[in-house]
N, C-alpha and C positions, 0 to 999 in steps of 0.2 A: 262321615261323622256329622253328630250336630249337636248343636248347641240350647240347650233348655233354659230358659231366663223365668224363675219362679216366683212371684210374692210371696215375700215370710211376713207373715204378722207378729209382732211380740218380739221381734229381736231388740233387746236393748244397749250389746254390748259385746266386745269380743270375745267372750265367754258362750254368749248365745250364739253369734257364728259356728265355732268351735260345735258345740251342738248341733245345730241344724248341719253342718259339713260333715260328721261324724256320722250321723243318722242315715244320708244319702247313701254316703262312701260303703257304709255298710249294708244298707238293701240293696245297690244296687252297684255294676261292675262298668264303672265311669273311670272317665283316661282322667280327669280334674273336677273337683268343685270349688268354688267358692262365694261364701257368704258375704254380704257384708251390711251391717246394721243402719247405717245411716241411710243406704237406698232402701232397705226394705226388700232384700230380694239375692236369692240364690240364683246363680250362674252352673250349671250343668253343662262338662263336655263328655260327649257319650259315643258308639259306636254307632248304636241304634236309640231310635226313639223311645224315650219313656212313659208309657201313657201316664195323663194328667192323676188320674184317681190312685194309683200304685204312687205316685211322688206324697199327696195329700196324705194315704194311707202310715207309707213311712214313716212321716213328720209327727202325724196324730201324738205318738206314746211323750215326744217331745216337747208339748206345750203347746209348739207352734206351729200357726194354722198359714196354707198356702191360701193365697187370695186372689193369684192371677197367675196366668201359665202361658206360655210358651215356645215357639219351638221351631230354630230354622235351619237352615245349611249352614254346619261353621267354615269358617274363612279364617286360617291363619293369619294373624297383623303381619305386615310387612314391616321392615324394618330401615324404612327409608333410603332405598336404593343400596345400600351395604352388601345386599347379597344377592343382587341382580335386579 
């Protein structure tokens, strides 16, 4: 699995999250997203890699424009010794 960390430009509210979450979820077939307005940046967890222009493409009809992209190995958080 990995994890895609996007710049959204123009998000100003939970509504625009909402948006840009909805836009992903729907191009493309992710285990999670999410948005959030104050960083400026959608969180993508995926099976496979998404390339960068197919994410921009998505966004386009939405307003809002991706400004930085990328993309690592996700690492489930651990949950402070609780579950070994």
């Amino acid at each position: 699995m990995v994890q895609i960390t996007v710049g959204v430009d123009g998000m100003a509210c939970s509504m625009c999250e909402a948006h840009v979450s909805d836009a992903i979820r729907k191009a493309f077939p992710v285990k999670k997203v999410t948005a959030n307005h104050t960083k400026g940046q959608a969180v993508i967890v995926a099976e496979n890699e998404i390339a960068e222009a197919d994410i921009a493409k998505a966004l386009e009809p939405t307003g809002y424009r991706m400004v930085s992209y990328s993309c690592a190995p996700y690492q489930k958080k651990k949950l402070f010794g609780i579950f070994g």
